[in-house]
C-alpha positions in Angstrom: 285.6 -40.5 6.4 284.9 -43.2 8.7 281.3 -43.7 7.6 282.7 -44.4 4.2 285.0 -46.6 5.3 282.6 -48.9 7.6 279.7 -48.1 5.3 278.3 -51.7 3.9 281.4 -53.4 4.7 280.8 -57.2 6.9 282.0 -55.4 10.3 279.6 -52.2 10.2 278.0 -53.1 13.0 281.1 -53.8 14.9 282.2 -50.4 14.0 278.8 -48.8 15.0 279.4 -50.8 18.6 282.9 -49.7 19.1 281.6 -46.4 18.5 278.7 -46.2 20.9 280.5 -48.6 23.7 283.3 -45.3 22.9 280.4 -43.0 23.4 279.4 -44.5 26.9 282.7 -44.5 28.0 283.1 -40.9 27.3 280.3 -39.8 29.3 280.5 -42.0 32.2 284.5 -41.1 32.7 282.8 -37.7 33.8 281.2 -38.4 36.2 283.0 -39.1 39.6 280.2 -41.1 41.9 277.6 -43.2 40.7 275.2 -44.1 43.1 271.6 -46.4 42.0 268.5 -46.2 44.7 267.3 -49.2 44.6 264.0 -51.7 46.8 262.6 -54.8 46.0 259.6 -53.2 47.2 256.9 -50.4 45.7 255.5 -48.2 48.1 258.6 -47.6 50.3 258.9 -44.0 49.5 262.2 -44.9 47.2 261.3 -41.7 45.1 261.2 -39.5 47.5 264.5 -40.9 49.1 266.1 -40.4 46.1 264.8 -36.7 45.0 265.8 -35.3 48.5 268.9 -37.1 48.7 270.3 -35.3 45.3 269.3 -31.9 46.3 270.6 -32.6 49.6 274.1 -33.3 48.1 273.4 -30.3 45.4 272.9 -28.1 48.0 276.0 -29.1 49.6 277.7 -27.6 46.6 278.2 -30.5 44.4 277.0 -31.2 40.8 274.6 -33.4 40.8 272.7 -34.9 38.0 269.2 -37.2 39.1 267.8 -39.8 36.4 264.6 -40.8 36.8 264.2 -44.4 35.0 261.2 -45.8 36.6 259.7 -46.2 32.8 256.0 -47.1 34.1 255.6 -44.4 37.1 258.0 -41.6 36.9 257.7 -39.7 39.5 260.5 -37.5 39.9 259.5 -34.4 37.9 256.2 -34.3 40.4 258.3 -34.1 43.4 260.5 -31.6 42.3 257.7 -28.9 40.5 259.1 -29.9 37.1 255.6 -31.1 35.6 255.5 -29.6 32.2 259.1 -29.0 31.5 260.7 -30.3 28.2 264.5 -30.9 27.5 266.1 -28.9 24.7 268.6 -30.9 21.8 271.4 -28.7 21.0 273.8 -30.8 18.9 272.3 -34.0 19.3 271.9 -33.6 22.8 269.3 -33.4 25.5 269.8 -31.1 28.2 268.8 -32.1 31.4 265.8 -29.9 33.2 267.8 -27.3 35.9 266.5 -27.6 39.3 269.2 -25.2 40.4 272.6 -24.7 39.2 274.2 -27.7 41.1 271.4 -30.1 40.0 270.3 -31.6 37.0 267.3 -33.5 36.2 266.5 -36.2 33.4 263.1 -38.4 33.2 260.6 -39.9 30.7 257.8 -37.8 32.8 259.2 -34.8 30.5 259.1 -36.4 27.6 255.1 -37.9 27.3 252.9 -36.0 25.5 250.0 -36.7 27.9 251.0 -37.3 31.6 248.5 -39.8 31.8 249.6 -41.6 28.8 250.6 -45.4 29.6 253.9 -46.7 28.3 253.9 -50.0 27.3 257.8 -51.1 26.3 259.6 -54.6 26.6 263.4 -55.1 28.2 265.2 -53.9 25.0 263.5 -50.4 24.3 263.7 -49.9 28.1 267.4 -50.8 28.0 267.8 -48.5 24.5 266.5 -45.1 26.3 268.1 -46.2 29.6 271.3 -45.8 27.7 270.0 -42.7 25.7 269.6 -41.3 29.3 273.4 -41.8 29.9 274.7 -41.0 26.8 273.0 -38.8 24.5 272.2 -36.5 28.0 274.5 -33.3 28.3 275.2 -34.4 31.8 279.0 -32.8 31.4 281.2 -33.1 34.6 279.2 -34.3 37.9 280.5 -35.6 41.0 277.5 -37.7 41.9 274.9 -39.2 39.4 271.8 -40.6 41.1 269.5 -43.1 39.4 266.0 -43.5 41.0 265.3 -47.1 39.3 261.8 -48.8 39.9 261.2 -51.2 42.2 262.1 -54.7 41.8 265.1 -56.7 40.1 264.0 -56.2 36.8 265.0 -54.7 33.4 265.0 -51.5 34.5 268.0 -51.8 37.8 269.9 -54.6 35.4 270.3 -52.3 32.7 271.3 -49.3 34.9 274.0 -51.2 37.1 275.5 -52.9 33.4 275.7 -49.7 31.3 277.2 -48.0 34.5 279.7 -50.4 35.6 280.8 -52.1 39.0 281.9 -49.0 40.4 278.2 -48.0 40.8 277.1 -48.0 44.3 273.7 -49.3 45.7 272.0 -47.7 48.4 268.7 -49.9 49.0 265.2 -48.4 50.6 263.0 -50.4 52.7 259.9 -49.6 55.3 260.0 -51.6 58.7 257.4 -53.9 58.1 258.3 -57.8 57.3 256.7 -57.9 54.4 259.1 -55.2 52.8 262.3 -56.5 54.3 261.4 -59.6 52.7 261.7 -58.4 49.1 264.2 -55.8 50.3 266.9 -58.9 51.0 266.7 -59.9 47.4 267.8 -56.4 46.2 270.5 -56.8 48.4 271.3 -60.2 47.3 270.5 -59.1 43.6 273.7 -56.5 44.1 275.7 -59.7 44.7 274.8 -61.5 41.6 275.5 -58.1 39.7 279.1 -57.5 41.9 278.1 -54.0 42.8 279.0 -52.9 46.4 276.1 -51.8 48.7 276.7 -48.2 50.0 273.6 -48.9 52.9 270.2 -49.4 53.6 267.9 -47.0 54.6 264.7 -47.3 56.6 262.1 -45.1 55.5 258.8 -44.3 57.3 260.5 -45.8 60.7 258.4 -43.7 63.1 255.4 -41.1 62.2 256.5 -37.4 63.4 252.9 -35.8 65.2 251.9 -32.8 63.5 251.1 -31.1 66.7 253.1 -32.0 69.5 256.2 -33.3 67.0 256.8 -36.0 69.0 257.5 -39.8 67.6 254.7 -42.4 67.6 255.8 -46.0 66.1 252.8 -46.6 63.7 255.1 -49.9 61.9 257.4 -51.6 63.6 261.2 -50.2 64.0 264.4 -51.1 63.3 263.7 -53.8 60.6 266.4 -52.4 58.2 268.9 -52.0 60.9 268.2 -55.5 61.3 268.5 -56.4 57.5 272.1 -54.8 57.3 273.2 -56.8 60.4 271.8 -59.8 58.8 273.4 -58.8 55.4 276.5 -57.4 56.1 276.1 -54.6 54.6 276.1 -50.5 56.7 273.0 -49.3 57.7 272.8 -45.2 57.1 269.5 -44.5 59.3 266.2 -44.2 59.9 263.9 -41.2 57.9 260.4 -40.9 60.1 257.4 -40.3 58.4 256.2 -36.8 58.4 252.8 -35.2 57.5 255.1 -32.6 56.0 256.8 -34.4 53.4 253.4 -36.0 52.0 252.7 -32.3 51.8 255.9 -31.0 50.2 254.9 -34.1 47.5 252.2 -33.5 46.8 253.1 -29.4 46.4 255.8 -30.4 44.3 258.4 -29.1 46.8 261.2 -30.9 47.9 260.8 -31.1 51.9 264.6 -31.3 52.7 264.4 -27.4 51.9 261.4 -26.8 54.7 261.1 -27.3 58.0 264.8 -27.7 59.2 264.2 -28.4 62.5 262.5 -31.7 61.0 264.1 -35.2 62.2 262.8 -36.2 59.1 264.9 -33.6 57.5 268.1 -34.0 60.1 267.8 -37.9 58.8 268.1 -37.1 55.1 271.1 -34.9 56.0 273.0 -37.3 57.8 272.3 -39.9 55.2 273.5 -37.3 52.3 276.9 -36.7 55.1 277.1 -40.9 55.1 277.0 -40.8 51.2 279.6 -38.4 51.0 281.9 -39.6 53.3 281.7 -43.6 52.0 282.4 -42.1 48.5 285.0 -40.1 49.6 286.9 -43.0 51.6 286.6 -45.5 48.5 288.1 -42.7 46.3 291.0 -41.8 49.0 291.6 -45.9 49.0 291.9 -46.6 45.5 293.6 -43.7 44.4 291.0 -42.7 41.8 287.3 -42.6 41.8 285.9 -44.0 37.8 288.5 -45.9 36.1 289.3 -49.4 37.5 292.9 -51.2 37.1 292.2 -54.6 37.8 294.8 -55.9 39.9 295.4 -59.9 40.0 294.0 -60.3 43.3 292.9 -64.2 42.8 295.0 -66.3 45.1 297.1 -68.7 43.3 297.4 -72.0 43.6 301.3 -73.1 44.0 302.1 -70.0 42.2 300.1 -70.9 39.2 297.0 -69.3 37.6 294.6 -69.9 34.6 292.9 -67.4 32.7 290.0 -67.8 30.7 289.6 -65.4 28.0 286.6 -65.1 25.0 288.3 -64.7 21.6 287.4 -63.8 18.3 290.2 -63.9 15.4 293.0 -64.0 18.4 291.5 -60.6 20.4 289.2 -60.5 23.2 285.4 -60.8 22.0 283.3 -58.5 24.0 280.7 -60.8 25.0 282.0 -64.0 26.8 279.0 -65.9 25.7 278.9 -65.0 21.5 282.8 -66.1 20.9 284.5 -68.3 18.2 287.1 -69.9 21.0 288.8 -69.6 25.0 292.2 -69.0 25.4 293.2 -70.5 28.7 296.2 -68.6 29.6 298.4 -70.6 32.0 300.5 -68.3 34.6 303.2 -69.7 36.9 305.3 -67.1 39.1 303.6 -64.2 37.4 305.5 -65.3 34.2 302.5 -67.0 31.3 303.7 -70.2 30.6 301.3 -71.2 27.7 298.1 -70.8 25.9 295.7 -73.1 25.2 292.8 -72.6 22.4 289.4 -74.5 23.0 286.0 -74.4 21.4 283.0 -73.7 24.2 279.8 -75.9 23.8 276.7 -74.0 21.9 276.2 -70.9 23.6 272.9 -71.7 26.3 271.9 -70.1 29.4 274.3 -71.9 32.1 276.1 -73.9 30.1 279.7 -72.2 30.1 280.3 -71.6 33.8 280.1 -75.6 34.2 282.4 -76.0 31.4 284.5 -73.0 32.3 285.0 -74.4 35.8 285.8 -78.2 34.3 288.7 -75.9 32.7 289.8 -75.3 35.7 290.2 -71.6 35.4 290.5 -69.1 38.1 289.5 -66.2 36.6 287.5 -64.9 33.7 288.3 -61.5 31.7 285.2 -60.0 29.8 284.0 -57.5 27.8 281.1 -57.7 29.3 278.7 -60.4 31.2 275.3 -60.8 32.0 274.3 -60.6 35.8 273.1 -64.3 35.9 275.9 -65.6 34.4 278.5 -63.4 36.9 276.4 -65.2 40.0 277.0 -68.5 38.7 281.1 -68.0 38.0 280.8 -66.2 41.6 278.8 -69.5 43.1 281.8 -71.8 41.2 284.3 -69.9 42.7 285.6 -68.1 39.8 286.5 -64.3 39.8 285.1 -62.5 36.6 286.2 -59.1 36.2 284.1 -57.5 33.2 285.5 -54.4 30.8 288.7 -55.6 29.8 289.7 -54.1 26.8 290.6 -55.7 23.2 293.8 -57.3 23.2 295.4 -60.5 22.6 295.1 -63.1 25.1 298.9 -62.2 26.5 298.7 -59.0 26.6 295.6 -58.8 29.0 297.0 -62.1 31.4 300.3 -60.2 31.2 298.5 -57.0 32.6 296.1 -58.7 34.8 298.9 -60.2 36.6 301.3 -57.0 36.8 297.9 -54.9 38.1 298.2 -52.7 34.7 294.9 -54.3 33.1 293.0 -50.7 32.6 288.6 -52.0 32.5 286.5 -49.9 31.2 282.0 -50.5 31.5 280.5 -54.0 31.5 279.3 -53.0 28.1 277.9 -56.2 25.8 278.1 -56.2 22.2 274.4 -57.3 21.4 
């Protein structure tokens, strides 16, 4: 009946975005921890972290699922001897590849007809599967979802921190040299722009284990990532050293977190997948709840007064700030609003409204969704932007922001 009733009609495609933004919602409301390996630099062994770090937390008996979106080289099926495997569709659906029963596995590597095939795709197909991957995947009920992205700030990470939210977590990769740390600080800094919090940096390939005496020899220099995260700000969660047995367990198609046990290399991963755990768990035990978000009206006011900024399309919030007919600037004074204000934005171009939003004087900005860029800019103007914020009329979503009722959902765009 609904198909009917949307069918030809001026606001089909509307429809066909509620439905889909609906669909994502759906999906990602089952899945407890989201958590995005991410380095601004290739070769860092971000793969490898990422593969051993979910079956580390799989085989600490939690459901796990692992997607693989490095488009160009994936490389997770190879490290976990799934070469070869293809995904059923049962009602529309893919279903993952099973590692064990705790862990679940999704990557284009399963899906190329020739391993050696090239994929040549621009942002918007990579962003289309990216969010096939998320909701078209039977993923079901996980407590931690962990997306190996490629390396870089590119289409790839954006897409996957948008479609999953701000309550997905970064945990950054990096090797000890200079040269990595270098393009490691602007994944930390590219986590900023985005407002996703950084769970910690790893160091990989810290120290080279011998293969016949065991014993540590500094083939890089150390303790460049510790020094990152003091210089960041942000926790660093250890040092994995490189060992002969986990190019070996690669290259096998084994997972080396299952071998050798008495490994540092292994004992590293492990207290990393204990850090993981344990940061989730205290985020969860100081909110209250671990997915959904109730923005609260945190930004400081100014003699007891406030002004809201919201996008509006025939009087309701318009899901993308930048695509909207007007602004309601919603004036708040003692947690009471006090008047709203309608005003036309300039011709939508990149950069343009945070300037004018600012010469509003606004304090705050409630989206559907936002572009990273444009978030950095409202965050380097001082303004708090809190994406996900449902339809409504411009009073009822002040009225909630204030009272900390205002229920967000993803940082899902409408185009």
């Amino acid at each position: 009946m609904a198909e009917s009733t949307c069918s030809g009609c001026s606001t089909a495609s509307s429809c066909e975005h509620k439905d889909q933004d609906q669909k994502l919602r759906n999906c990602l409301g089952r899945i407890k921890h989201k958590l995005v390996i991410l380095s601004g630099k290739g070769g860092v062994g971000k793969s490898s972290v990422a593969a051993n770090l979910a079956v580390d937390l799989a085989l600490h008996g939690n459901t796990v699922g692992l997607l693989d979106v490095d488009v160009h080289g994936p490389s997770i099926p190879r490290l976990l001897s799934l070469s070869g495997r293809k995904p059923e569709v049962r009602e529309e659906c893919l279903i993952p590849i099973s590692w064990n029963a705790n862990l679940s596995v999704m990557s284009l590597g399963f899906m190329l007809p020739n391993r050696d095939d090239s994929v040549i795709w621009r942002g918007p197909i990579k962003m289309s599967l990216i969010r096939q991957f998320l909701e078209d995947v039977a993923w079901n009920d996980l407590d931690y979802l962990v997306v190996d992205c490629p390396p870089g700030t590119g289409d790839e990470p954006i897409s996957v921190l948008q479609l999953l939210g701000q309550d997905a977590r970064a945990l950054i990769v990096t090797t000890p040299q200079v040269l990595a740390i270098d393009d490691v600080r602007r994944s930390v800094n590219f986590c900023r722009h985005t407002g996703n919090p950084v769970l910690g940096i790893v160091e990989n390939m810290s120290t080279m284990i011998c293969p016949h005496c065991r014993a540590s020899i500094e083939v890089f220099t150390t303790g460049g990532g510790q020094a990152l995260a003091e210089e960041t700000g942000v926790p660093f969660l250890g040092r994995i050293p490189l060992d002969p047995e986990i190019v070996r367990a690669g290259d096998e198609g084994s997972v080396f977190v299952t071998r050798l046990q008495d490994s540092p290399s292994i004992q590293a991963v492990h207290d990393i997948a204990g850090k993981v755990m344990t940061a989730f768990a205290e985020t969860a035990d100081s909110s209250g709840q671990s997915e959904d978000k109730t923005a609260k009206g945190e930004q400081p006011m100014k003699d007891g007064s406030l002004r809201i900024a919201i996008p509006v399309a025939q009087g309701k919030l318009c899901n993308h700030f930048g695509h909207c007919e007007q602004f309601a600037l919603v004036d708040i004074r003692d947690k009471t609003v006090t008047g709203v204000e309608y005003v036309t934005p300039p011709p939508h171009e990149p950069g343009v409204l945070p300037g004018w939003i600012a010469e509003q004087q606004a304090d705050v900005v409630l989206a559907g969704g936002m572009g990273a860029k444009a978030m950095g800019l409202f965050k380097d103007k001082g303004i708090t932007v809190l994406t996900g914020a449902p339809q409504g009329t411009p009073e009822e979503l002040a009225e909630a922001y204030i009272n900390e009722t205002l229920a967000t959902g993803q940082n899902v765009c409408d185009h």
